[in-house]
KOLBA-16378 format. One record per residue: z, x, y of N, C-alpha, C in turn. Coordinates in steps of 0.05 Angstrom, whole numbers, plus 5000, padded with zeros to 4 digits. Layout:
// residues N
ZXYZXYZXY...
//
This chain:
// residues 386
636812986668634013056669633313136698631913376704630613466732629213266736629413286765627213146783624913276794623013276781620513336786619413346816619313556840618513376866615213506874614013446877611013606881610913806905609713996898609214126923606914126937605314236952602414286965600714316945599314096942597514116916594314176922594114266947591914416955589314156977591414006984590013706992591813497003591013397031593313127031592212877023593712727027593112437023593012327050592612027056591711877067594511907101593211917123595712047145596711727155595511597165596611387170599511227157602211227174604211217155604811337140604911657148605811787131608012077158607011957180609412127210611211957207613612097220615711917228615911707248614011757266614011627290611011477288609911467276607211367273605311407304605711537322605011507351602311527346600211637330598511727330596311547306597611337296595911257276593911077280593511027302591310927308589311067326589911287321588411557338586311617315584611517315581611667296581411937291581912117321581712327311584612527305587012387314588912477289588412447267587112247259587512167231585412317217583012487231581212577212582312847216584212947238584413287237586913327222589613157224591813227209590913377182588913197159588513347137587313637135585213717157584413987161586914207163588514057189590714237196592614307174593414137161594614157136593514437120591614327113590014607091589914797108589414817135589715017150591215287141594415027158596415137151597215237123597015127103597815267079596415447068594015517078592315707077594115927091594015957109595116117126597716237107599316037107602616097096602116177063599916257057598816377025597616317011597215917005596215756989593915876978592215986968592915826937594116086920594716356937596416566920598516536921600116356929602916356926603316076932605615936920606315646927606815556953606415336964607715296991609615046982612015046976613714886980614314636997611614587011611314347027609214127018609513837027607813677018606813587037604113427039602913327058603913257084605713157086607312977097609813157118609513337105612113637121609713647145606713727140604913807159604413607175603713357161603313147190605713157210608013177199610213117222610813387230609713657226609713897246607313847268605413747254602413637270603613417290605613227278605013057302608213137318609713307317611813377332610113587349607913757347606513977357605413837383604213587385602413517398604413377414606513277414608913117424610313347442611113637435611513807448609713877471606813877468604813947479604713827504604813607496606013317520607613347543609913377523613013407539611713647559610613887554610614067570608313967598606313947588604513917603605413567627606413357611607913177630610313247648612713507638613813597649612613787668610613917666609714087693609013927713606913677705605813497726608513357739609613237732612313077742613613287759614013467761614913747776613113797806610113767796608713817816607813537835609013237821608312987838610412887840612513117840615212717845616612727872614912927895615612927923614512727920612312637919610912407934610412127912612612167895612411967875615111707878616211857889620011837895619711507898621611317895620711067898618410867902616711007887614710737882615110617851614610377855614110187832611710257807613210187787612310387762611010167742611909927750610009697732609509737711606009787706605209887680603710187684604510257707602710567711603310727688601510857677601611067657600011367673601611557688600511697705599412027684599811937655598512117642595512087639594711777646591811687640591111727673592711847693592311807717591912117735589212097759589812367770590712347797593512417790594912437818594612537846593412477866592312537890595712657903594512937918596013027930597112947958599812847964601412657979602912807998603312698018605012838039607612578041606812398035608412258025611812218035613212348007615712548003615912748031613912918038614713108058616012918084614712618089614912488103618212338116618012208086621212158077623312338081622512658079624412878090624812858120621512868130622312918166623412708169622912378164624912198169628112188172628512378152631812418149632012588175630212778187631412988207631012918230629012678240629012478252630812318262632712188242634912028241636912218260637312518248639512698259638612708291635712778298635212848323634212698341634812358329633212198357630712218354629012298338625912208340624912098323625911738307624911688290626711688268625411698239628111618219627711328211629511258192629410948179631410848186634010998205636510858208636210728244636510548252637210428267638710508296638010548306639110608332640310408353643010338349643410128370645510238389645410018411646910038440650309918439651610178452654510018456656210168485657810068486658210218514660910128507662410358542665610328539666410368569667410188568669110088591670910248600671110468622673210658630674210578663676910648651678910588681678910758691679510688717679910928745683011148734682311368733684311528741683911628702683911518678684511418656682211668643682811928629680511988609680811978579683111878571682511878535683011538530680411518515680311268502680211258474680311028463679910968426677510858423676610878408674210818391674210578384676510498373676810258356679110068376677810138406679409818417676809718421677309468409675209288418675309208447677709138461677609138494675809258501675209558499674009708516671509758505671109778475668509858466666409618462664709608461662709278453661009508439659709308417658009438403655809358391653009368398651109158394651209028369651909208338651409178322654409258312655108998295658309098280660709218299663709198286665409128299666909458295667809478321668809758332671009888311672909678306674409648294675109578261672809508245672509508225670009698210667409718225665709868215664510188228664510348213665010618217661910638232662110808240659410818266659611168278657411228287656311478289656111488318657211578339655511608363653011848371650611738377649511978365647812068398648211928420647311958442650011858457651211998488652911888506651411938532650311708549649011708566651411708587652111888594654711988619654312358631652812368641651212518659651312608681651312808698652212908724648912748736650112648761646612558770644812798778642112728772639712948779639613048805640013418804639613538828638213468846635213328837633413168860635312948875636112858871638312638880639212738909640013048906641413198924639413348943636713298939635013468944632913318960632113388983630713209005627613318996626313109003622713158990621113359008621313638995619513819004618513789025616113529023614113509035615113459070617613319070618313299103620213429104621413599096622713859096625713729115627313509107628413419130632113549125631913669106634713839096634814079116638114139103639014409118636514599116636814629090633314909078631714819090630614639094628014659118628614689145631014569154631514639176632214949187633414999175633815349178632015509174629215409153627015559154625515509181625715319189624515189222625915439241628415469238629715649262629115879252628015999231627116259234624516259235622716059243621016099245621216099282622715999297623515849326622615589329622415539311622415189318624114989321627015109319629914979317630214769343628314959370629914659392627914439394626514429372624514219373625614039359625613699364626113469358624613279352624613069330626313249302625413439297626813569279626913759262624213719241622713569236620713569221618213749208618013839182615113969183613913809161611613959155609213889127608414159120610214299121609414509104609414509069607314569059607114579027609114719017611214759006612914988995612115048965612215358962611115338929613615268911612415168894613414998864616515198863616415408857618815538851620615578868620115498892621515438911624315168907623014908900624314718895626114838863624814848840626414958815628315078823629015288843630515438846634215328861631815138882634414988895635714808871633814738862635314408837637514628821636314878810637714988787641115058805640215178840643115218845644414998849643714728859644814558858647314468831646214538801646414458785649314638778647914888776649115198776652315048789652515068811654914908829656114708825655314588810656814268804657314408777656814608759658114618730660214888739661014978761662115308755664815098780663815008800665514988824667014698828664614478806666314258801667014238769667813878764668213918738665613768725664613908713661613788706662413518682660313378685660213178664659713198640661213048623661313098594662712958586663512988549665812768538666713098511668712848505669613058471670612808453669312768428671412618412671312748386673912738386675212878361677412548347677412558321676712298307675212018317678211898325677111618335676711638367678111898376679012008407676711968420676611918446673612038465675612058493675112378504676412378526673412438553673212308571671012408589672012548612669912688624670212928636668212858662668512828689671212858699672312658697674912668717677412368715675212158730675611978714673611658734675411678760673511638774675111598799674011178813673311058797673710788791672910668765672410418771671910348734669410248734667510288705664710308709665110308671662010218675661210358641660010498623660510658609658610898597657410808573654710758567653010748552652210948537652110868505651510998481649710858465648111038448647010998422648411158400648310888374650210948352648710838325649710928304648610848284651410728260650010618246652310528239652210648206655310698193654810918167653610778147654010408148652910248128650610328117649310358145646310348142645210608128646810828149645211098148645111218127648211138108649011198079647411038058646710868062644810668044642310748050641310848046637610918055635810998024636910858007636010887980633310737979631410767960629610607955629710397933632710367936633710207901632010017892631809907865632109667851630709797833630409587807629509627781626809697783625109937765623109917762621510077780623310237794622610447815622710817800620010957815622311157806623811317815626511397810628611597823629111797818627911847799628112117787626312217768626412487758624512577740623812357711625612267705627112127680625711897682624511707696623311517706620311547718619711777712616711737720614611697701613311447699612111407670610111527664611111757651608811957634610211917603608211857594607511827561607012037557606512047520605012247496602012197506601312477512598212497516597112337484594312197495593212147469591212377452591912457429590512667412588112657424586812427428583612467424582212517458584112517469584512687504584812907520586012977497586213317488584213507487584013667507581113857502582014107480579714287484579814417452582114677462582414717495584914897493587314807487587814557496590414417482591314417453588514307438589514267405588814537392588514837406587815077399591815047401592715067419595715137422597314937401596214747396598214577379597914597346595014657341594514827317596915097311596715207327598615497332601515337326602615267345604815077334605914917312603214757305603914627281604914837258603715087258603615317243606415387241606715427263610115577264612315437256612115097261613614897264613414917228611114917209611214917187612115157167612315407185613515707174616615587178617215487192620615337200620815207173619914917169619914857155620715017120618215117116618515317090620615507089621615657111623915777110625615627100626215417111630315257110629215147074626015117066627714957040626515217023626015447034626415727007629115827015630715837039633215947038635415697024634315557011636815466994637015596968635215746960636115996934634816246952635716386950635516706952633916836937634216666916632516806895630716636867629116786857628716496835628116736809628416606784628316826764624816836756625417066741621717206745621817356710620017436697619517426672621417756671621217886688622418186687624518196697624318136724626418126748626117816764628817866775629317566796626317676823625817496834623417426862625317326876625217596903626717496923624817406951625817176954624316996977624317097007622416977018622917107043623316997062625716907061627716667079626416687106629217017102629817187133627617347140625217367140622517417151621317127165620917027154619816757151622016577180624216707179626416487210626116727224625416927227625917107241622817097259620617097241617817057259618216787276619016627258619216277268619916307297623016427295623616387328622416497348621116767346619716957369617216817373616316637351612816597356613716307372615716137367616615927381616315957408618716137418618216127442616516357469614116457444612016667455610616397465610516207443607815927455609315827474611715667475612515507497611715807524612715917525612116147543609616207558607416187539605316227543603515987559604515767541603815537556605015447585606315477586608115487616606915667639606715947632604615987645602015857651601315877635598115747640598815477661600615407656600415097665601315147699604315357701603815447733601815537739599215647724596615737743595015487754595815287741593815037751595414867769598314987781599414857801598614847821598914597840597414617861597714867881599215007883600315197903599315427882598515477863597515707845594515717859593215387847590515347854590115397892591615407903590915377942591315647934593015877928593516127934590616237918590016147898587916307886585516227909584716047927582715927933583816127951585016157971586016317993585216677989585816687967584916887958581816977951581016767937578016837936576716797967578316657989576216608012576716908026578217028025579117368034576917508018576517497995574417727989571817667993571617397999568717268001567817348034569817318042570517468073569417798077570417918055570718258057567818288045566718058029563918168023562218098034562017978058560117928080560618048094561918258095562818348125561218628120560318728085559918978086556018878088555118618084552618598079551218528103549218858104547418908133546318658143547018548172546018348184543418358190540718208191539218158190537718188229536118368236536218358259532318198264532818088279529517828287528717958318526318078320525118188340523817958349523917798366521617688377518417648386
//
Protein backbone atom coordinates (compact mmCIF):
# COMPACT_ATOMS: atom_id res chain seq x y z
CA UNK A 1 0.00 0.00 0.00
CA UNK A 2 1.44 3.75 -0.89
CA UNK A 3 2.30 6.06 1.57
CA UNK A 4 0.31 8.93 1.39
CA UNK A 5 2.77 12.13 2.26
CA UNK A 6 1.02 15.72 2.16
CA UNK A 7 2.19 18.43 0.35
CA UNK A 8 1.68 22.44 0.75
CA UNK A 9 -1.81 22.57 1.53
CA UNK A 10 -1.99 26.22 1.14
CA UNK A 11 -1.28 26.99 5.11
CA UNK A 12 1.14 26.03 7.97
CA UNK A 13 0.66 24.82 11.20
CA UNK A 14 1.78 25.82 14.45
CA UNK A 15 6.15 26.90 14.08
CA UNK A 16 7.24 26.29 17.40
CA UNK A 17 9.02 22.75 17.24
CA UNK A 18 8.73 22.29 14.11
CA UNK A 19 12.99 23.83 12.99
CA UNK A 20 15.63 21.73 13.53
CA UNK A 21 17.44 23.78 15.74
CA UNK A 22 14.56 25.39 17.52
CA UNK A 23 16.94 28.71 17.94
CA UNK A 24 14.08 30.87 17.34
CA UNK A 25 11.13 29.52 19.27
CA UNK A 26 10.81 31.66 21.69
CA UNK A 27 11.20 34.60 19.30
CA UNK A 28 7.40 36.06 19.06
CA UNK A 29 8.19 37.46 16.08
CA UNK A 30 9.63 34.36 14.35
CA UNK A 31 6.88 32.67 15.33
CA UNK A 32 4.21 35.09 13.82
CA UNK A 33 6.35 35.71 10.41
CA UNK A 34 7.57 32.00 9.60
CA UNK A 35 3.77 31.32 8.60
CA UNK A 36 3.53 34.49 6.25
CA UNK A 37 6.90 33.59 4.74
CA UNK A 38 5.83 30.22 4.06
CA UNK A 39 2.72 31.27 1.92
CA UNK A 40 4.98 33.79 0.65
CA UNK A 41 7.14 31.50 -0.63
CA UNK A 42 4.82 29.04 -2.16
CA UNK A 43 3.08 31.68 -3.70
CA UNK A 44 5.95 32.70 -5.45
CA UNK A 45 7.13 28.99 -6.44
CA UNK A 46 3.25 28.72 -8.17
CA UNK A 47 0.90 27.70 -5.34
CA UNK A 48 -2.10 27.50 -5.89
CA UNK A 49 -1.51 26.81 -9.98
CA UNK A 50 0.70 24.24 -9.61
CA UNK A 51 1.69 21.91 -6.57
CA UNK A 52 4.55 22.78 -4.36
CA UNK A 53 5.92 19.59 -3.16
CA UNK A 54 6.88 21.06 0.19
CA UNK A 55 5.33 21.10 3.64
CA UNK A 56 5.26 23.58 6.27
CA UNK A 57 8.09 22.56 7.91
CA UNK A 58 10.68 22.49 4.54
CA UNK A 59 9.92 26.53 4.91
CA UNK A 60 10.49 27.05 8.55
CA UNK A 61 13.86 25.39 8.32
CA UNK A 62 14.80 27.48 4.88
CA UNK A 63 13.40 30.51 7.18
CA UNK A 64 15.33 29.62 10.03
CA UNK A 65 18.71 28.47 8.10
CA UNK A 66 18.10 32.07 6.09
CA UNK A 67 18.32 34.14 9.17
CA UNK A 68 21.30 31.88 10.63
CA UNK A 69 23.16 32.67 7.34
CA UNK A 70 22.27 36.33 7.76
CA UNK A 71 24.09 36.12 11.07
CA UNK A 72 27.10 34.22 10.08
CA UNK A 73 27.64 37.00 7.56
CA UNK A 74 26.96 40.04 9.30
CA UNK A 75 28.94 38.44 12.72
CA UNK A 76 31.64 37.47 10.34
CA UNK A 77 32.11 41.06 8.93
CA UNK A 78 32.05 42.60 12.46
CA UNK A 79 34.63 40.01 13.97
CA UNK A 80 36.91 41.04 10.87
CA UNK A 81 36.52 44.67 11.62
CA UNK A 82 37.09 44.23 15.89
CA UNK A 83 39.50 41.45 16.49
CA UNK A 84 42.68 43.97 16.31
CA UNK A 85 41.51 45.23 19.43
CA UNK A 86 39.61 42.25 20.68
CA UNK A 87 42.77 39.82 20.75
CA UNK A 88 43.00 38.47 24.34
CA UNK A 89 40.40 39.73 26.40
CA UNK A 90 38.17 37.66 28.55
CA UNK A 91 34.90 36.54 26.99
CA UNK A 92 32.92 35.44 30.18
CA UNK A 93 29.40 35.97 29.23
CA UNK A 94 29.96 38.87 26.61
CA UNK A 95 27.63 38.43 23.75
CA UNK A 96 29.22 41.20 21.36
CA UNK A 97 26.23 40.74 18.92
CA UNK A 98 23.97 42.53 21.64
CA UNK A 99 27.14 44.79 21.89
CA UNK A 100 28.48 48.17 20.03
CA UNK A 101 31.98 47.80 19.70
CA UNK A 102 33.95 51.04 20.27
CA UNK A 103 36.77 51.57 18.01
CA UNK A 104 40.30 50.49 19.73
CA UNK A 105 43.81 51.20 19.14
CA UNK A 106 44.20 48.64 21.38
CA UNK A 107 45.73 45.72 19.02
CA UNK A 108 47.64 48.57 17.02
CA UNK A 109 49.34 48.87 20.46
CA UNK A 110 50.26 45.28 21.07
CA UNK A 111 51.92 45.53 17.46
CA UNK A 112 54.17 48.64 18.33
CA UNK A 113 54.98 46.68 21.50
CA UNK A 114 56.46 43.84 19.53
CA UNK A 115 58.65 46.58 17.45
CA UNK A 116 59.57 48.03 20.66
CA UNK A 117 60.93 44.85 22.03
CA UNK A 118 63.21 44.65 18.57
CA UNK A 119 64.35 48.40 18.99
CA UNK A 120 64.91 49.16 22.68
CA UNK A 121 61.94 51.40 23.24
CA UNK A 122 59.57 49.47 25.26
CA UNK A 123 57.84 46.10 24.48
CA UNK A 124 56.56 43.40 27.09
CA UNK A 125 59.92 41.45 27.09
CA UNK A 126 62.35 42.33 29.71
CA UNK A 127 65.50 43.80 29.33
CA UNK A 128 68.25 42.63 31.61
CA UNK A 129 72.04 43.25 32.42
CA UNK A 130 75.04 40.86 31.90
CA UNK A 131 78.50 41.52 31.15
CA UNK A 132 81.80 39.68 30.13
CA UNK A 133 84.90 39.52 31.49
CA UNK A 134 87.82 40.06 28.78
CA UNK A 135 91.56 39.34 29.05
CA UNK A 136 94.42 41.35 28.04
CA UNK A 137 95.80 40.52 24.68
CA UNK A 138 92.55 37.76 24.22
CA UNK A 139 89.54 38.72 21.41
CA UNK A 140 87.33 35.61 20.94
CA UNK A 141 85.23 34.51 23.69
CA UNK A 142 82.10 31.96 24.36
CA UNK A 143 78.89 32.82 25.28
CA UNK A 144 78.27 29.94 27.30
CA UNK A 145 81.38 30.12 29.75
CA UNK A 146 79.98 30.91 32.73
CA UNK A 147 83.68 32.05 34.05
CA UNK A 148 83.47 34.92 31.97
CA UNK A 149 79.83 35.72 31.28
CA UNK A 150 77.39 36.60 34.48
CA UNK A 151 74.00 37.14 33.70
CA UNK A 152 71.42 38.99 35.66
CA UNK A 153 68.72 36.76 34.75
CA UNK A 154 69.26 32.82 33.94
CA UNK A 155 72.23 30.80 33.24
CA UNK A 156 74.74 31.45 30.26
CA UNK A 157 75.02 28.07 29.75
CA UNK A 158 71.73 26.53 29.86
CA UNK A 159 69.24 29.33 28.78
CA UNK A 160 69.22 30.77 25.30
CA UNK A 161 69.40 34.58 25.46
CA UNK A 162 69.44 37.45 22.89
CA UNK A 163 72.07 40.14 23.21
CA UNK A 164 70.30 42.99 22.11
CA UNK A 165 72.61 46.07 23.25
CA UNK A 166 76.86 45.78 23.70
CA UNK A 167 77.89 48.72 25.63
CA UNK A 168 81.78 48.64 24.27
CA UNK A 169 82.34 51.92 22.54
CA UNK A 170 85.23 54.04 21.30
CA UNK A 171 85.17 56.99 24.08
CA UNK A 172 83.42 60.45 23.04
CA UNK A 173 85.40 62.79 20.78
CA UNK A 174 84.60 65.49 23.53
CA UNK A 175 86.82 63.46 25.77
CA UNK A 176 89.62 64.48 23.30
CA UNK A 177 88.42 67.88 22.87
CA UNK A 178 89.35 70.89 25.22
CA UNK A 179 86.26 73.35 26.17
CA UNK A 180 85.88 75.92 23.52
CA UNK A 181 85.32 78.40 25.93
CA UNK A 182 89.26 78.53 27.22
CA UNK A 183 90.47 77.53 23.97
CA UNK A 184 93.51 75.76 25.85
CA UNK A 185 94.26 73.04 22.83
CA UNK A 186 96.59 72.98 19.90
CA UNK A 187 93.30 74.65 17.69
CA UNK A 188 93.18 77.43 19.87
CA UNK A 189 96.50 77.81 20.21
CA UNK A 190 97.44 78.09 16.61
CA UNK A 191 94.41 80.25 16.08
CA UNK A 192 96.18 82.62 18.85
CA UNK A 193 99.46 82.57 16.54
CA UNK A 194 97.67 83.65 13.61
CA UNK A 195 96.10 86.01 15.12
CA UNK A 196 100.02 87.10 16.96
CA UNK A 197 99.19 86.26 20.14
CA UNK A 198 101.50 83.12 20.32
CA UNK A 199 104.35 84.86 22.65
CA UNK A 200 101.84 85.67 25.13
CA UNK A 201 101.60 83.49 28.34
CA UNK A 202 99.48 81.40 28.75
CA UNK A 203 98.20 80.79 25.84
CA UNK A 204 94.62 81.55 26.94
CA UNK A 205 91.46 83.11 25.20
CA UNK A 206 87.39 83.55 25.62
CA UNK A 207 86.69 83.73 22.38
CA UNK A 208 83.03 82.39 21.45
CA UNK A 209 83.69 79.92 18.57
CA UNK A 210 80.61 79.12 16.35
CA UNK A 211 78.76 75.85 16.99
CA UNK A 212 80.06 74.26 13.74
CA UNK A 213 83.25 74.90 14.58
CA UNK A 214 83.35 72.28 17.53
CA UNK A 215 80.96 69.49 15.31
CA UNK A 216 83.59 69.60 12.88
CA UNK A 217 86.63 68.94 15.15
CA UNK A 218 84.53 65.99 17.19
CA UNK A 219 83.48 64.52 13.64
CA UNK A 220 87.43 64.55 12.62
CA UNK A 221 88.36 63.30 15.68
CA UNK A 222 86.05 60.40 15.20
CA UNK A 223 86.69 60.21 11.32
CA UNK A 224 90.51 59.22 12.65
CA UNK A 225 90.02 56.78 15.24
CA UNK A 226 87.65 54.64 12.62
CA UNK A 227 90.01 54.96 9.17
CA UNK A 228 93.68 55.24 11.07
CA UNK A 229 92.91 53.15 14.22
CA UNK A 230 91.03 50.04 14.95
CA UNK A 231 87.69 51.35 15.90
CA UNK A 232 85.51 49.71 18.50
CA UNK A 233 83.10 47.11 17.99
CA UNK A 234 82.30 43.27 18.52
CA UNK A 235 80.97 40.30 15.96
CA UNK A 236 79.17 37.20 17.22
CA UNK A 237 78.45 34.68 15.02
CA UNK A 238 76.72 31.64 17.02
CA UNK A 239 77.83 31.27 20.57
CA UNK A 240 81.30 33.30 19.26
CA UNK A 241 81.81 37.09 20.35
CA UNK A 242 85.12 38.38 19.08
CA UNK A 243 85.85 42.31 20.22
CA UNK A 244 87.51 44.79 18.33
CA UNK A 245 90.25 46.18 19.27
CA UNK A 246 92.73 43.59 21.11
CA UNK A 247 92.14 44.50 25.08
CA UNK A 248 95.14 45.78 25.95
CA UNK A 249 94.24 44.82 29.84
CA UNK A 250 91.39 43.15 31.52
CA UNK A 251 88.10 45.02 32.20
CA UNK A 252 84.41 44.41 31.58
CA UNK A 253 81.97 44.86 28.79
CA UNK A 254 78.43 45.40 29.62
CA UNK A 255 75.24 44.22 27.82
CA UNK A 256 71.54 44.13 27.63
CA UNK A 257 69.84 40.76 26.78
CA UNK A 258 66.71 39.22 26.67
CA UNK A 259 66.06 36.00 27.30
CA UNK A 260 64.15 33.55 24.39
CA UNK A 261 61.88 32.06 27.37
CA UNK A 262 60.37 35.12 27.73
CA UNK A 263 60.38 36.82 24.35
CA UNK A 264 58.95 33.48 22.70
CA UNK A 265 56.17 33.21 25.31
CA UNK A 266 54.37 36.62 25.00
CA UNK A 267 50.97 34.91 24.50
CA UNK A 268 47.90 36.12 26.23
CA UNK A 269 47.01 32.42 27.11
CA UNK A 270 44.51 30.73 29.30
CA UNK A 271 40.99 29.54 28.98
CA UNK A 272 38.28 31.80 28.08
CA UNK A 273 40.24 34.37 26.20
CA UNK A 274 39.93 35.27 22.74
CA UNK A 275 42.66 34.13 20.17
CA UNK A 276 41.24 34.00 17.34
CA UNK A 277 38.33 34.63 15.05
CA UNK A 278 36.76 31.23 16.23
CA UNK A 279 36.48 32.48 19.84
CA UNK A 280 34.95 35.71 19.64
CA UNK A 281 31.50 35.42 21.18
CA UNK A 282 29.14 36.40 18.48
CA UNK A 283 25.90 34.51 18.43
CA UNK A 284 22.69 34.14 15.99
CA UNK A 285 21.34 37.67 15.78
CA UNK A 286 17.88 37.59 17.43
CA UNK A 287 14.91 37.68 14.63
CA UNK A 288 13.14 40.33 16.45
CA UNK A 289 16.60 42.70 16.16
CA UNK A 290 16.62 42.54 12.79
CA UNK A 291 15.64 45.68 10.96
CA UNK A 292 13.40 45.55 7.85
CA UNK A 293 16.71 45.58 5.49
CA UNK A 294 17.92 42.47 7.04
CA UNK A 295 14.62 40.29 7.02
CA UNK A 296 13.99 41.98 3.28
CA UNK A 297 17.43 39.79 2.41
CA UNK A 298 16.45 36.74 4.37
CA UNK A 299 12.92 36.66 2.86
CA UNK A 300 14.89 36.59 -0.60
CA UNK A 301 16.89 33.69 0.79
CA UNK A 302 14.46 31.81 2.43
CA UNK A 303 12.99 31.81 -1.24
CA UNK A 304 15.94 30.43 -2.94
CA UNK A 305 16.91 28.06 -0.05
CA UNK A 306 13.17 26.71 -0.74
CA UNK A 307 13.57 26.66 -4.90
CA UNK A 308 16.71 24.23 -3.63
CA UNK A 309 14.67 22.45 -1.73
CA UNK A 310 11.80 21.70 -4.52
CA UNK A 311 14.36 21.00 -7.04
CA UNK A 312 16.30 17.82 -5.25
CA UNK A 313 12.72 16.24 -4.33
CA UNK A 314 11.16 16.95 -8.20
CA UNK A 315 14.53 15.65 -9.61
CA UNK A 316 13.93 12.27 -8.18
CA UNK A 317 11.45 11.55 -11.32
CA UNK A 318 12.10 13.37 -14.45
CA UNK A 319 8.99 12.95 -15.20
CA UNK A 320 5.38 12.11 -14.02
CA UNK A 321 2.58 10.63 -16.29
CA UNK A 322 -0.16 13.13 -17.59
CA UNK A 323 -3.69 12.13 -19.25
CA UNK A 324 -2.03 12.65 -22.99
CA UNK A 325 1.57 12.86 -22.47
CA UNK A 326 4.29 12.36 -19.57
CA UNK A 327 4.94 16.30 -17.59
CA UNK A 328 8.35 16.99 -17.61
CA UNK A 329 9.60 18.73 -14.34
CA UNK A 330 11.73 21.39 -14.00
CA UNK A 331 14.55 19.99 -12.04
CA UNK A 332 17.37 21.62 -14.15
CA UNK A 333 15.81 25.20 -14.26
CA UNK A 334 14.85 25.24 -10.84
CA UNK A 335 19.14 24.12 -9.61
CA UNK A 336 20.30 26.16 -12.15
CA UNK A 337 18.46 29.63 -10.88
CA UNK A 338 19.09 28.20 -7.18
CA UNK A 339 22.82 28.49 -7.54
CA UNK A 340 23.28 32.03 -9.39
CA UNK A 341 20.56 33.68 -7.05
CA UNK A 342 22.56 32.00 -4.03
CA UNK A 343 25.47 33.52 -4.47
CA UNK A 344 24.11 37.03 -6.22
CA UNK A 345 22.67 37.49 -2.27
CA UNK A 346 25.67 36.33 -0.33
CA UNK A 347 27.45 38.80 -2.79
CA UNK A 348 25.31 41.48 -2.46
CA UNK A 349 25.22 41.36 1.14
CA UNK A 350 28.89 41.48 1.54
CA UNK A 351 29.02 44.39 -0.14
CA UNK A 352 26.73 46.31 1.63
CA UNK A 353 28.27 45.21 4.76
CA UNK A 354 32.04 46.48 3.47
CA UNK A 355 30.25 49.91 2.97
CA UNK A 356 29.51 50.14 6.68
CA UNK A 357 33.19 49.27 7.49
CA UNK A 358 34.83 51.44 9.52
CA UNK A 359 37.49 52.47 6.89
CA UNK A 360 34.47 52.57 4.14
CA UNK A 361 32.52 54.88 6.71
CA UNK A 362 36.07 57.39 7.46
CA UNK A 363 36.72 57.34 3.55
CA UNK A 364 33.08 58.27 2.76
CA UNK A 365 33.23 61.04 5.63
CA UNK A 366 36.65 62.14 4.08
CA UNK A 367 35.05 62.38 1.11
CA UNK A 368 32.00 64.25 1.86
CA UNK A 369 34.37 66.82 3.96
CA UNK A 370 36.27 67.53 0.25
CA UNK A 371 33.09 68.54 -1.43
CA UNK A 372 31.68 70.28 1.49
CA UNK A 373 35.06 72.10 1.13
CA UNK A 374 34.62 72.72 -2.83
CA UNK A 375 31.18 74.10 -2.03
CA UNK A 376 32.13 76.82 0.14
CA UNK A 377 34.79 77.83 -1.66
CA UNK A 378 32.50 78.70 -4.76
CA UNK A 379 29.86 80.62 -2.27
CA UNK A 380 30.33 84.62 -2.61
CA UNK A 381 31.80 85.83 0.76
CA UNK A 382 29.82 88.23 2.45
CA UNK A 383 31.58 91.74 2.59
CA UNK A 384 30.45 94.22 6.13
CA UNK A 385 31.14 98.00 5.45
CA UNK A 386 31.40 99.64 8.63
Amino acid sequence: MAVHIPIWPGSGSAVSGSTPFGIFDKDRNFQKDAPKVAVWCARRLGYPLTDVELQDINFYTAFEESISEYSNQVNAHSAKDNILGLMGINTGSLRLEKEAVTNSIAGVLEVSAEYGTEIGVGGRTTYYTGSLLVKEGKQIYSLLDTSRVTLESGNPSTDKFVIRKMIHNAPPAIVKYFDPFVGTGLGSQNLLDQFGFGNFSPGVNFLLMPMHHDILRMQAIEFNDQIRKSAYGFEIINNRIRIFPTPVNDYRIWFEYTLDSEYKNLGKGGSGKINSHATIPYFTLPYSSINDIGKQWIKKYTLVLSKEMLAYVRGKYKTLPGLEEEIVLNTEDLMYSVNEEKQRLIDVLRIELDQFSRQSQLERKMAESEAHEKFLAVIPLKIYVG
